[in-house]
Phi, psi and omega in degrees: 000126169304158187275135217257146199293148193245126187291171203281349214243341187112336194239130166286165191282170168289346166292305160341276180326307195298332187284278201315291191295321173314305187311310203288113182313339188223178201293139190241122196236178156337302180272240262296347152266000133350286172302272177343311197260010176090001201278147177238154173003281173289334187298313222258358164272328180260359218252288195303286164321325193261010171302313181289344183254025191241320184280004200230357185266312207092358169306298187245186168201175186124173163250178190298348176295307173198115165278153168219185227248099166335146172121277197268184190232181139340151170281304189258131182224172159275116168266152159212136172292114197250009194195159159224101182242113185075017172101351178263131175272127194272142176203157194217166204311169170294299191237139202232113139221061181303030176037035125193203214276358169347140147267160195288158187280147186252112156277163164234127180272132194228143162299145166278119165072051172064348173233193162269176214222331210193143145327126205313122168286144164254159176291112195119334157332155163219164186212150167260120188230162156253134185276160153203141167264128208229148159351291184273351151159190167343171095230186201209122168247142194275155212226297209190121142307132179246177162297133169292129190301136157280018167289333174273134184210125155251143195201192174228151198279109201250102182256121171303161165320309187285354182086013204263132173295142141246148160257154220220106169280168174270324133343061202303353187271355209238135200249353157241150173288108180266130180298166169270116170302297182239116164303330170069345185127344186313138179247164158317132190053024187262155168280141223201114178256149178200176191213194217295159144307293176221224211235352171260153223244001198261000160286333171106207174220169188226137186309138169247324189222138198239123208244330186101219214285132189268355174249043191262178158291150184069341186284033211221311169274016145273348165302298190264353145323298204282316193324326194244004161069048176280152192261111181251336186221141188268149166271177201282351200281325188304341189292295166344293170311291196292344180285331195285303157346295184289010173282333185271126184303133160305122197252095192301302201284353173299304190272121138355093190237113211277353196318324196280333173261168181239105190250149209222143171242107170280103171229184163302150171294337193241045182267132193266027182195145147228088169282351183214137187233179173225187238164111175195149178220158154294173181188089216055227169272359157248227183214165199231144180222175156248137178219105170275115197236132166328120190289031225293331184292034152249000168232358186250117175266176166294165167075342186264172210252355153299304168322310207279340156299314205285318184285350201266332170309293175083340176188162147314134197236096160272156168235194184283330196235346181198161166264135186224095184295135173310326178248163158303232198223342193259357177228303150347286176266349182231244212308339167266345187329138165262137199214132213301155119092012182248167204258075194262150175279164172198164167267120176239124160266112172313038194283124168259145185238077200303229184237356197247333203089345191294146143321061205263326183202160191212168166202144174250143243177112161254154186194176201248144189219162169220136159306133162255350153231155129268124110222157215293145182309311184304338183287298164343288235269318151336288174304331185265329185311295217251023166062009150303006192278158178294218183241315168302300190296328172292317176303306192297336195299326163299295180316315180313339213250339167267330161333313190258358155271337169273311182311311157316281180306349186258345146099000207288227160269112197243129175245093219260073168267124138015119164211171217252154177242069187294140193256155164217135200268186194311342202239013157087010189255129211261122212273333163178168192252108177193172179295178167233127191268149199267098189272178157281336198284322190271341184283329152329280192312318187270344169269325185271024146278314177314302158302345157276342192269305172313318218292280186337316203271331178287317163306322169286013183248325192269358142312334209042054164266141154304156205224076184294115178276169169253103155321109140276109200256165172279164200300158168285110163007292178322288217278349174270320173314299168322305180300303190301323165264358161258011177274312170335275199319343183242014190080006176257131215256111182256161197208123204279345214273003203258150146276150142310115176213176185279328146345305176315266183320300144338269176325322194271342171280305165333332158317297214279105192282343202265157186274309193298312218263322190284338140345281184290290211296338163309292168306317163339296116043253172317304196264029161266321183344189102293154184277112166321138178197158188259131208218124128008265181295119195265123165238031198033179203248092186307298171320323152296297178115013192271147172262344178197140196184113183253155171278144187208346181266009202242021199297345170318298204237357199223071183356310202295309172317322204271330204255346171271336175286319173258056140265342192260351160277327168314332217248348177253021181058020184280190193323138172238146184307171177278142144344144171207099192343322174225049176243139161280148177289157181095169146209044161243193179318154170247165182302338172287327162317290177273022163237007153266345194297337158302308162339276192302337179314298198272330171293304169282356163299333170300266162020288200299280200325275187338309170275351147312314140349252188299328148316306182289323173327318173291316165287296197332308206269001199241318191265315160304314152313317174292341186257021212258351176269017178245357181300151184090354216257168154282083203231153154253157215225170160220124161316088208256327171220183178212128185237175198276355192272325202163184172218143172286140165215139160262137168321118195272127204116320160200014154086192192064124184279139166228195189214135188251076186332120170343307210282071169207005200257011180084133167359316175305165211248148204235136148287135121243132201258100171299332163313317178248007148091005201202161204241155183193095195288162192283316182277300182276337136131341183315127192233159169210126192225163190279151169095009173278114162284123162269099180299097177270099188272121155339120135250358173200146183222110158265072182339307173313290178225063174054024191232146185257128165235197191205166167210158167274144175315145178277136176099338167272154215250310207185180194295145139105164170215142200272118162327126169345299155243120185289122211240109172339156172226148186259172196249166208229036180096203199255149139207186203288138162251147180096002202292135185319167186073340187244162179299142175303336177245022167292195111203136195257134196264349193075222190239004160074193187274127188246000000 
């Protein structure tokens, strides 16, 4: 940058600066207006002064590093994300002192070069960007993610002998208590959320929001609410809109109108929606069926501040004890609900079905439908189990059986892992704990939602609509290598030059005689996988076995569900609602929609993580409450990983992972082989490798954060029941014990030569 005329005194003026520092493409500190303006030794002293008294005037803000324009932001700044809007992360500076009471300026975080640059930011994220002010207001191109600041920390209040405060975070990742400064009012053992003090972490933190009791009903999912900064309580306009919404008349001569067949919704007893019901009768040597789906994108319009909430959610977030709805309660629980005997809108997918399972022809419908049952999976299942069931429930259960002979022939991947239920008796209290038992009643439900959901993604295809497909990609190499060599461990052979299909793994678990051993290569399995995501661009469903597969039954509880219904009303012309003054018009796609839909795609593929996230946490801290009056006990166990530190086991039965610590294995000195997975002492030869079962007393349960230890029974040694076919382990020359970083009686064999 050329150099800038210099006032008769020697120094530029304040206008000078304020042009420079606005003009200059990179951050502008001290020296470079220095450099620019030609300043030398005393110059570069009245320089200094006159900066300071241009920030105390309120003209610029900044340090000597980089000044910016009161006001304005930095070129290159720390942004943190306070929002996600329309799939854009809204942010805002880390630290805002524009010298009054002003709120800090809302950047919109933007892409680079048409794609993305970084993983979708979540809220509460921080990013390093460069800003530019623009027309329409602020933006931010993202630079580098950064760690995110402990100044928000939730925790319980822990005060010493001396009244000296702590906080204890819940956050098993985060490993120290930083004291508390301001208490705010908070007592001893209350949950608490809070954040930084100052700018030094030896300042503490000071309490903001005081939560209560962290062991009452309900805290255990309020817990993992704030943690991951899920949006929990709707403002009143949005509530409003939707009371308004669910108010639009239904159109008898417009729908279909399906009210006269009996169509039935199989959900859980304690399901807080029924967004999908089914149907089927014969029809030659197959079946002609129905799959009725809540109509909801006839009351959520685009653009409307219900949508723009609903996208900002992106999904339902269940717990043990509440729900945290994608829509208000007032559309959630009531008007789209489809509910036994009232006149609900639904999206009907049409299906013909051959004597094969095949799919032959399909239509979409918006109609008017009346439920003729709720009932509960156990019930279903009660009826058909003792041959009471009607004559519609003996059809869909027929139909499913050729579904599920073409779902057979088509191979996909099947993976039966366990999954845990918590009961809670009237008082929020958790009444037990056990697995969820698996019916043929879930399996039904579950092949015509597939077939409706493929019906879906085929018809937009055959539309040339756009499609947010549900993705699946086949396993990575890395993750296959990996499968390959712990399959190795069990004599068993995966061979990379073959393709990979979900057959393979099916087959190669088939094999497999021992329950235990078939156990662990499940899970192997499972954690070679790719992670399921929402996509544009179609790539089919590995884990399925599908070429094409969209979400299309769940709009109730699902972004992705909601943006597929309204592409097939564009694409098939149905019904569009009447006007409504303080409604927006339409319910099919908006233009913004379908030029966003990679945007949007990622965003709620975030979402869904997240809220997994905070559901398995939440059982975790749940399975941990029921066992923390159970420490000192016995349980038997499995062995699920093994690290150079120690090893994990779960409860055989009811789940929850703990850690069983190197230093608690007694004095001997431990080998370990990441590759096969096993601690293997030097002297007595005692190994604990996954999948061994142990007898383990509890020695510690922490509710706050799910988290678990173990010990070994006193008088016990070692596993058992022996990993499936037990594997000699061999020794792989001398090394250092004791090497920093590691337990003193470790040695890491590493992962050896592949």
């Amino acid at each position: 940058m050329p150099r800038k005329t210099i006032a008769d005194h020697g120094l530029p003026t304040h206008k000078q600066i304020l042009e420079f520092i606005k003009d200059s493409p990179t951050p502008a500190g001290k020296r470079e207006i220095a450099r620019a303006f030609g300043l030398k030794g005393q110059e570069k002293i009245q320089l200094k002064a006159l900066l300071r008294d241009m920030a105390d005037e309120g003209l610029i803000d900044g340090r000597r590093t980089a000044y910016h324009e009161m006001g304005g932001l930095p070129k290159v700044t720390v942004l943190r994300v306070v929002d996600i809007e329309d799939g854009e992360a809204i942010a805002v500076p880390d630290t805002w002192s524009p010298g009054d009471a002003s709120p800090p300026l809302r950047v919109r975080i933007v892409e680079g070069r048409g794609r993305s640059v970084m993983p979708a930011l979540r809220k509460g994220e921080r990013v390093l960007a460069r800003t530019e002010e623009t027309r329409t207001g602020w933006i931010a191109h993202p630079m580098k993610k950064l760690a995110v600041r402990s100044d928000q920390v939730l925790g319980v209040v822990e005060i010493d002998a001396n009244g000296k405060a702590w906080l204890a975070p819940t956050d098993r990742r985060i490993r120290h208590s930083p004291p508390i400064a301001d208490l705010a009012g908070a007592e001893r053992g209350q949950l608490v959320l809070a954040e930084a003090a100052g700018r030094s972490e030896r300042a503490g933190v000071k309490v903001t929001e005081v939560l209560g009791d962290p062991l009452a009903p309900r805290a255990f999912s309020l817990i993992a609410i704030h943690k991951h900064g899920i949006p929990f309580a709707f403002p009143e306009e949005i509530i409003e809109e939707a009371r308004s919404a669910a108010k639009l008349p239904l159109s008898e001569e417009k729908r279909e109108d399906l009210r006269h067949i009996p169509i039935v919704a199989i959900d859980p007893a304690d399901a807080r929606d029924h967004d999908d019901a089914i149907w089927a009768e014969p029809d030659g040597g197959g079946f002609r069926a129905i799959i009725a789906i809540a109509d909801v994108s006839f009351y959520v319009r685009p653009g409307s501040q219900i949508d723009r909430e609903a996208r900002k959610r992106g999904n339902s977030v269940y717990f043990p004890d509440r729900v945290v709805p994608m829509l208000p309660e007032v559309l959630s629980a009531d008007v789209c609900s489809l509910r036994q005997g009232e006149d609900r809108a639904a999206m009907a997918c049409h299906l013909v079905i051959d004597s094969e399972g095949h799919v032959t022809s399909w239509r979409f419908t918006r109609a008017l439908v009346r439920i003729a049952a709720n009932i509960a999976y156990e019930d279903a299942q009660a009826r058909i189990d003792s041959g009471e069931a009607d004559q519609h429930l003996q059809n869909l259960w027929a139909c499913w059986k050729l579904l599920a002979d073409a779902r057979h022939r088509r191979d996909p991947l099947e993976l039966d892992m366990p999954e845990r239920r918590v009961v809670l008796d009237g008082n929020g209290r958790i009444a037990e704990i056990a697995l969820r038992e698996r019916l043929d009643a879930h399996r039904v439900v579950e092949d015509f939602m597939i077939a409706a959901n493929v019906a879906a993604a085929k018809a937009l295809e055959s539309k040339a609509a756009p499609v947010v497909y549900r993705l699946h990609e086949p396993p990575g190499r890395e993750k296959l290598v990996t499968l390959k060599d712990y399959l190795a461990t069990f004599g068993r052979k995966l061979a990379l030059g073959q393709v990979i299909t979900p057959g393979l793994f099916n087959r190669m678990l088939k094999d497999v005689s021992d329950e235990g051993e078939r156990m662990l290569i499940m899970e192997a399995v499972l954690r070679s996988q790719t992670q399921a995501y929402y996509g544009p661009r179609n790539l089919g469903h590995f884990g399925l076995a599908l070429g094409s597969y969209a979400h299309f039954t769940s709009p109730i509880r699902r972004y992705s569900d909601l943006l597929v219904h309204r592409a097939l009303v564009d694409a098939f012309g149905l019904e569009q609602p009447a006007p409504k003054a303080d409604l927006p018009a339409g319910s099919g796609l908006s233009e913004r929609d379908r030029d966003d839909l990679g945007k949007i795609s990622e965003a709620i593929s975030d979402t869904e993580r997240r809220a997994m996230a905070a559901e398995r946490e939440t059982i975790d801290r749940y399975v941990a409450a029921w066992l923390s009056a159970r420490v000192g006990e016995v349980f038997d166990t499995r062995i699920t990983g093994v690290q150079k530190f120690g090893f994990f086991a779960t409860i055989v039965g009811l789940g929850g992972d703990g850690l069983v610590p190197v230093s608690t294995l007694g004095a001997e000195r431990f080998d370990y082989d990441e590759k096969a997975q096993v601690l293997e002492g030097q002297q007595t030869g005692t190994s604990y490798a996954m999948g061994q079962r142990l007898r383990l007393r509890l020695a510690e349960a922490n509710p706050l954060t799910g988290a678990l230890k173990f010990e070994l029974e006193e008088g016990g040694s070692g596993p058992v029941e022996p990993r499936g076919k037990p594997m000699p382990l061999k020794k792989r020359g001398k090394h250092l014990v004791g090497q920093r970083g590691r337990p003193g009686n470790i040695r890491h064999q590493g992962r050896g030569k592949r």
